[in-house]
N, C-alpha and C positions, 0 to 999 in steps of 0.2 A: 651408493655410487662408488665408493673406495674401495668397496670388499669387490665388486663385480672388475672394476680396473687393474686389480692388484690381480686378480685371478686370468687377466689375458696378457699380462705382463709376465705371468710365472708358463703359459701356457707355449710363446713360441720366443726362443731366443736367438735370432740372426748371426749375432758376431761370432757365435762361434757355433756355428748350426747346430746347436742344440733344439731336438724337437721332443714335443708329450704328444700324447694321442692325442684328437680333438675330441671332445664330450660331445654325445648326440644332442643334447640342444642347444652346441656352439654352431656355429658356420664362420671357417675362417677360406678368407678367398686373398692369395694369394698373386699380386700381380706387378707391372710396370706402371708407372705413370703417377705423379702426385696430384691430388687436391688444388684446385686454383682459390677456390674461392665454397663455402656453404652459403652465402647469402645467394638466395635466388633471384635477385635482377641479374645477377653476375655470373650465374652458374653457364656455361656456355661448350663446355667440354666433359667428353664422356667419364674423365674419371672425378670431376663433382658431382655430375649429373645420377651418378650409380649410387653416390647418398644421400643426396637429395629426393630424390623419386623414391623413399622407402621411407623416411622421416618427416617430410611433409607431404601435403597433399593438397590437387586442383579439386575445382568442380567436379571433374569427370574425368574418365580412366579408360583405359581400353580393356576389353575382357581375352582374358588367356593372350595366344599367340594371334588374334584376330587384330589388323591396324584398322579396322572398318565399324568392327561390332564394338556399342562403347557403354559404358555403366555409371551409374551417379556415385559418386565418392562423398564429397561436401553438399552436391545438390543429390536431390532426392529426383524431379525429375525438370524437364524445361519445354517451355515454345517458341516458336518463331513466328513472327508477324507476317503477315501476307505478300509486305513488300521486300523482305528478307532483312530489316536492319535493325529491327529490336530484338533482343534475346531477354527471355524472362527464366528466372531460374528460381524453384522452390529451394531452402537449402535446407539440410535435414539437424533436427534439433536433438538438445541433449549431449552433443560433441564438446570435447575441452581439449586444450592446448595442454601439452606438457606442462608449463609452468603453473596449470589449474585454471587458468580463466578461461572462462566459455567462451565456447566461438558463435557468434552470430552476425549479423550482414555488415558491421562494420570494419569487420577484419577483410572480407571480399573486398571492399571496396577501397581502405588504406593500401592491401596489398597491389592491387591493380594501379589504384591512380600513383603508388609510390614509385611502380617502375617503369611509368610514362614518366616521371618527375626527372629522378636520376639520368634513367637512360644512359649510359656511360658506355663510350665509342664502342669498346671492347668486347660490350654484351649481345645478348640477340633478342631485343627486346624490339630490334628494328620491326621485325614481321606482328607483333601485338601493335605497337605506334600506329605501323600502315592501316591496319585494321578501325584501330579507334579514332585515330586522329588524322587517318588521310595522308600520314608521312612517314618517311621511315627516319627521320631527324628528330636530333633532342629539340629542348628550347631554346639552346645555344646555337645551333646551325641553323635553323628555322623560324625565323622571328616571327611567322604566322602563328604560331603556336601559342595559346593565351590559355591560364588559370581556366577560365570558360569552355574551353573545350573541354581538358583533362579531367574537372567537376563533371560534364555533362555524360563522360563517355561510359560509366558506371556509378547508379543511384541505387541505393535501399529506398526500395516500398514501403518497406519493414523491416519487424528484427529478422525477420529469415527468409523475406525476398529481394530477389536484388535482379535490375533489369541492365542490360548494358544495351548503347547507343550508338552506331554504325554508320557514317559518312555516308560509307556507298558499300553494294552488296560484297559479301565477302564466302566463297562459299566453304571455303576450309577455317572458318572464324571458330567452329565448334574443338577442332583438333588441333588449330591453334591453344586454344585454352586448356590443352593437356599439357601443353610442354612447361618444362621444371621453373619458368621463369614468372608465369601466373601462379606459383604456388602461393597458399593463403600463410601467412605470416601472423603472427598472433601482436595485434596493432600495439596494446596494453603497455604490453610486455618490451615492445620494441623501444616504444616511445619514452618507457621511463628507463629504458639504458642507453638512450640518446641519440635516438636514428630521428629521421625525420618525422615533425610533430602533425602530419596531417594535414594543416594550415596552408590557406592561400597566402597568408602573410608571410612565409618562410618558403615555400615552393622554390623557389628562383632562387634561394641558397645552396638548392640540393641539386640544380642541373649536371649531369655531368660529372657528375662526384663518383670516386673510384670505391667501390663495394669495398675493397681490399680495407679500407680503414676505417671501418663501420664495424662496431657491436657484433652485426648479423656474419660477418666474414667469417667466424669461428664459435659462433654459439647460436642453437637453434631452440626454437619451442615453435613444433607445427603439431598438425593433430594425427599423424600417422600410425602407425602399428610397432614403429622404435622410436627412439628416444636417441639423443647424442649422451654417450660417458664423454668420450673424449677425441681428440684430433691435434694430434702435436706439431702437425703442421706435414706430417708425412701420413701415417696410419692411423686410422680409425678404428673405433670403438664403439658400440652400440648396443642396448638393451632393447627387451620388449616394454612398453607401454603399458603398466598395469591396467589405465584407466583410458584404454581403448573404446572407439566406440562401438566397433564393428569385433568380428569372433580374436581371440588371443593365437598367436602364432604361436608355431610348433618350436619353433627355431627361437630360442630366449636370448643368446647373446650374439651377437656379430664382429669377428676384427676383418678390417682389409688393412692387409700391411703390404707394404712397396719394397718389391726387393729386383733390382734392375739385373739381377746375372741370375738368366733362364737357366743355368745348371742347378741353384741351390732351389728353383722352382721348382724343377724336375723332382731332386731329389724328397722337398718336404710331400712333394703329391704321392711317390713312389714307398716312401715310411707310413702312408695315410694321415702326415703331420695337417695338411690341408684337404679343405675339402674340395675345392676349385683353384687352380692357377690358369694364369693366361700364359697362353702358348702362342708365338709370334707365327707360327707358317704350317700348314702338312707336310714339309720336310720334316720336321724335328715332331710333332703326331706319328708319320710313320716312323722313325727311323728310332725315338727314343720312347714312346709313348703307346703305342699301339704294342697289347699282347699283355700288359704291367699285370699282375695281379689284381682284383680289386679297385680297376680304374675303368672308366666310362670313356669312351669317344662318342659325344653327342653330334649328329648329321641326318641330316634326311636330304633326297631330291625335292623336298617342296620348299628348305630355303632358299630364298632367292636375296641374292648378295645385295647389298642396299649402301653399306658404305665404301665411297668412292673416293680413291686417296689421290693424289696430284703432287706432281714437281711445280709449284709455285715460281715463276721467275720477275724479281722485283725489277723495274727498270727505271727507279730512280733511289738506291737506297740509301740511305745514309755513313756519308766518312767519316764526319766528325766522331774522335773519342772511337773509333771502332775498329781497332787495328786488331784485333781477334777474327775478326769475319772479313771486311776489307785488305787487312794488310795495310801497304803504306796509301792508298788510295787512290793508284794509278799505275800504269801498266809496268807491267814486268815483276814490281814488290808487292802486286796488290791489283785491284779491278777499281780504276773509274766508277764514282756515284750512277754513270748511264748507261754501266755494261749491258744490260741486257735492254736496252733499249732499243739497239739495232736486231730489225729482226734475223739476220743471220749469223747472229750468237745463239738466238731461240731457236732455230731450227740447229744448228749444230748440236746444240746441247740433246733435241729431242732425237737426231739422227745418232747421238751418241749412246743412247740408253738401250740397252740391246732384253727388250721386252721378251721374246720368248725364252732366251739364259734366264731372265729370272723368275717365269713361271714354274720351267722345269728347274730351277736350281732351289727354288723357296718354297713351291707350293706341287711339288712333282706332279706337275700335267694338272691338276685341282683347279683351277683358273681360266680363266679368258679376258683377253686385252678388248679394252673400250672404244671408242670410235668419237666419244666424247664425256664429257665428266656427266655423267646421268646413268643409272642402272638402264639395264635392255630391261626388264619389267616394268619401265615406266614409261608413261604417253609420251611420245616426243622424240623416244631414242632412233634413232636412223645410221642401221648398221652399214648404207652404202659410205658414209664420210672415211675417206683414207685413213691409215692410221703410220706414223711416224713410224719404219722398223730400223733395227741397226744397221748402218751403210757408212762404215768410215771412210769412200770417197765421199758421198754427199758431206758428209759432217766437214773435214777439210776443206773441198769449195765453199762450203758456207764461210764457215771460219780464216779462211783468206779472204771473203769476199767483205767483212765487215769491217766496218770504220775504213773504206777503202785501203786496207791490208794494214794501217797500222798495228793493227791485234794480234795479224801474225807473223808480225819483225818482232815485237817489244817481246811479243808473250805476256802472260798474266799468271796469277797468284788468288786462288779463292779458298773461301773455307766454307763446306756445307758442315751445317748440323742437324743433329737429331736429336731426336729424346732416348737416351740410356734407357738402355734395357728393349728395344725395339729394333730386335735383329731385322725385319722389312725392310725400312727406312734408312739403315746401319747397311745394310745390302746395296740398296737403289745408290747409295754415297759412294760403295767401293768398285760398284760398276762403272757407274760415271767419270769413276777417279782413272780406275785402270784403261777405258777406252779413249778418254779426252788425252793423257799424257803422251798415251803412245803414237798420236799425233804428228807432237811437236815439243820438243826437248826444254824451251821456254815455258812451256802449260804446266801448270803444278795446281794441284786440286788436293788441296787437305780434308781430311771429314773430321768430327769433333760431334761428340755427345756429353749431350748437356740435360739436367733434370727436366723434366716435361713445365713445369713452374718459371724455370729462366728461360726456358726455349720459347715459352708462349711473351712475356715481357722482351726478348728481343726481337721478334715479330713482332709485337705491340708496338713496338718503338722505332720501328723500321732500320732496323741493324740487320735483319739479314737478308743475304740477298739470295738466296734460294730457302723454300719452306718448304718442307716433303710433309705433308698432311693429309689426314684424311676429312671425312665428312659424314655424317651420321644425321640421316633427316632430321630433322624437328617435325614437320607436319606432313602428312601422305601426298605432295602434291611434286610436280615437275619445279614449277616454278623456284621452289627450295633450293634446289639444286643448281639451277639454269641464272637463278640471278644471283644464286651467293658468288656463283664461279666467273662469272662472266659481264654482270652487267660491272659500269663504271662505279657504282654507290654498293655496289653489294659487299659482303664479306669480307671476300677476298679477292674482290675486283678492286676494290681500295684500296687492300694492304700490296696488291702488285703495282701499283700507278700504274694501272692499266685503262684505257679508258679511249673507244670505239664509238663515236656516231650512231654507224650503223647500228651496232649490235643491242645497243642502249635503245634504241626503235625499237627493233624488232621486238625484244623482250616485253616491251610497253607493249607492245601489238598484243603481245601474247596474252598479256594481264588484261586485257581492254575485251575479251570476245570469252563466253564459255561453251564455243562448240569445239570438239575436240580434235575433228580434222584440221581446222584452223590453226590452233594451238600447237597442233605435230607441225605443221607447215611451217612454223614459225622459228620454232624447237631446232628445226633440220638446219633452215638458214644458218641460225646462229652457230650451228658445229659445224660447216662449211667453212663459214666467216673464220671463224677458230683454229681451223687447222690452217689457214695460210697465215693465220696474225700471229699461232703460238704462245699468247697469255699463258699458259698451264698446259701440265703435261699429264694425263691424265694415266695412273702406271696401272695396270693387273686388277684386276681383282679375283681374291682367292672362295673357293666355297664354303661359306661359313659353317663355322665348327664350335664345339665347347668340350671342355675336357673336365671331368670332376670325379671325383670318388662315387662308387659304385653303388655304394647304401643312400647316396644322398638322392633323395624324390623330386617329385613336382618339379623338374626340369622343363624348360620350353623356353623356344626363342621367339620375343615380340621385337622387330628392329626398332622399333621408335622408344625402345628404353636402353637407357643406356648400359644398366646390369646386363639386359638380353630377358630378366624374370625379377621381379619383385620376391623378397628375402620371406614374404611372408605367406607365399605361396609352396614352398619348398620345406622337406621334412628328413627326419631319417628313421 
């Protein structure tokens, strides 16, 4: 482990961009955004998710770039019962954990019932909950919720069957169980470094408990194809798994290091120092990436763009302690905790955002504006709903019109942030900035970027009052989308205090029926409802792309992984 750390420590030096070649059995990938969390109740964004899903492993996986066609991982194969609510799953034997202990059906079952236990706000453990327990609440919010259920919801038959138990039918339950959150966690191992012991008697101490200060937050033993060396809290390290169960990958060592200024990106991709960097837009593909020697632009017409980013607008956030983002906490030094609760601050802001400048300024023409936060490849989407374009009359009437004009005598003061290194998001802030000032001489719109790690914790905490975020399924279905964004309990229908009668119907309507006309009908309402209420502003989306050096193989994009391909499919 020393000698493999010490070797990707001599391999790429940042401060003072010193770069070595990469060795064909390293893979260094190069990008923005930090680590929140490696324990898997907790993992919930795409840059934990991308080593997580390589180092441990569910039941079942998806094969290649197919989100339909699926393969047994830890299970060998499964059934379903006639009335659709028991799942039986054979698991396949012989498999061990990093740390050497075998895996057999009591590791499926600590893993699953431990992140019903936890459940911690922050995570997305809500859409497994719904499933097994009929709610998308911990036991904290949900006092129905009893020992009894979370026991019942996953049983060992034996050492290597394990059947799980279903309230009521679930039909995306099976692709639920790919996502990074059901990973199987080696119980053993967990237990004697002092994570949750199993036990009804201790359950209820662990509700709601933040992953972040847990054991699992920074050390893993799953049964994957790598291994964790290390994770310093920014870049990661990783080997191949001697004592794999399945064939040895080509690729023996892995760094993702975080490096937020897309120039020195450019440059280690451009020296061959890396073998993948993320690249924020197809402006900066074409303009500095496209033609390199020895580099790759991965693209086809048969992606179809799936993650959907949004201006989040909070309409109760919090002042206290938060003169970073608020200011002084009222108008003119600052925004009121209920800025955006009058909806013609929402529509101004949305009439402010001038959507086609930033397709053709970010993703040159690559792109098309949405009609609602759901991909058009997915059941539900309905391209008749308006779409907000730039009108700095409308934006002004709006903007005089709110708080019966005291907004536009006082003026205000806000601060959007981003996450550094994410020119998109870093854009959608200077657009924003430059159309809203020009306004009105009072308005002053600061932007601020901040590491993806504090940006998520003051979201968490409800300190900001705008979020520019995107979204990356978790499971193949509409609903993902339609209630993270929109219902009142969802995602980030919570983190905006946003919260619609109707829309919260409708969406039930939608979950309640599986025909699919239904469903679209349902779908449409709610992006109707949406564009006159303004919760979320749903920006562009660009045609997705990967960039990587030219010797490196087995390339392919699956959107329901957060890498885009599994480390151990890929060669040179």
């Amino acid at each position: 482990m020393r000698r493999t750390l010490t070797l990707f420590v001599a391999l790429l030096t940042f401060g003072g961009l010193a770069f070595a070649q990469v060795a064909d059995d390293t893979f260094v990938w190069i990008k923005f955004g930090n680590v929140n969390t490696l324990d898997p109740e907790g993992v919930y964004d795409t840059a934990s998710g991308a080593v997580a899903e390589n180092i441990y492993e569910t039941l079942l996986g998806y094969v290649g770039d197919s989100i339909t066609e699926l393969r047994g991982l830890l299970a060998t194969d499964w059934t379903i019962s006639d009335d659709g609510l028991t799942y039986t799953f054979n698991l396949r034997e012989g498999v061990q954990f990093h740390s050497g202990n075998p895996f057999t059906c009591a590791d499926v079952e600590y893993s699953i019932e431990r992140i019903l236990v936890m459940h911690d706000s922050q995570s997305g453990v809500w859409f497994q909950s719904e499933a097994l327990l009929g709610t998308g609440s911990n036991a904290n919010d949900d006092e129905s919720i009893t020992w009894a259920m979370i026991d019942n919801s996953v049983e060992c038959l034996d050492d290597f069957t394990v059947q799980f138990n279903l309230p009521q039918i679930d039909p995306a339950f099976l692709v639920k169980l790919i996502y990074t959150n059901a990973s199987i966690v080696d119980s053993a191992w967990a237990m004697a470094n002092g994570e949750w012991d199993g036990t009804e008697a201790t359950w209820r101490e662990w509700v709601g408990r933040d992953p972040r200060g847990g054991y699992l937050h920074d050390q893993m033993s799953g049964t994957g194809p790598y291994r964790l060396v290390s994770w310093d809290g920014t870049d990661v390290a990783a080997e191949a798994f001697d004592g794999y169960w399945g064939e040895q990958p080509a690729i023996r060592n892995v760094l993702i290091q975080v490096v937020d200024e897309e120039a020195s990106r450019l440059l280690a991709l451009q020296n061959g120092d890396a073998d993948r960097i993320s690249v924020n837009s197809w402006g900066v593909v074409e303009s500095q990436v496209r033609g390199l020697a020895g580099v790759t632009v991965h693209e086809s017409d048969s992606w179809a763009a799936t993650v959907v980013g949004a201006i989040h607008l909070n309409q109760a956030v919090s002042v206290e302690d938060n003169e970073a983002n608020v200011g002084c906490g009222d108008w003119g030094c600052g925004i009121p905790s209920n800025f955006f609760s009058d909806v013609n601050v929402r529509r101004a802001f949305a009439y402010s955002f001038d959507q086609q400048e930033f397709i053709e300024q970010l993703y040159i023409g690559k792109g098309n504006t949405l009609t609602m936060a759901l991909p058009p490849s997915f059941l539900g989407y309905d391209p008749s709903v308006p779409i907000y374009g730039y009108d700095p009359e409308a934006a002004e009437e709006a903007f005089r019109a709110a708080f019966d004009g005291e907004l536009w005598e006082k003026g205000f003061t806000i601060t959007l942030s981003y996450n550094t290194g994410n020119t998109t998001r870093q854009t959608i802030v200077e657009i924003l900035k430059a159309n809203i000032e020009d306004l009105n001489p009072n308005f002053r719109v600061n932007g601020r970027g901040i590491q993806w790690s504090d940006f998520l914790t003051d979201r968490n905490n409800n300190l900001l009052p705008v979020s520019i975020v995107g979204w990356a399924p978790d499971y193949a279905d509409p609903d993902n989308y339609m209630w993270t964004f929109y219902h009142s309990a969802g995602y980030y229908g919570r983190r905006l205090n946003f919260d619609d009668a109707e829309i919260d119907r409708l969406l039930q309507d939608a979950r309640s029926t599986t025909d699919p006309a239904e469903r679209a009908s349902y779908y449409s309402a709610v992006a109707h409802r949406a564009y006159d209420l303004v919760p979320t502003i749903a920006y562009p989306q660009q045609s997705p792309f990967m960039v990587t050096r030219s010797n490196l193989q087995g390339v392919y994009r699956n959107p329901m992984l957060s890498g885009q391909f599994l480390w151990a499919d890929i060669s040179k």
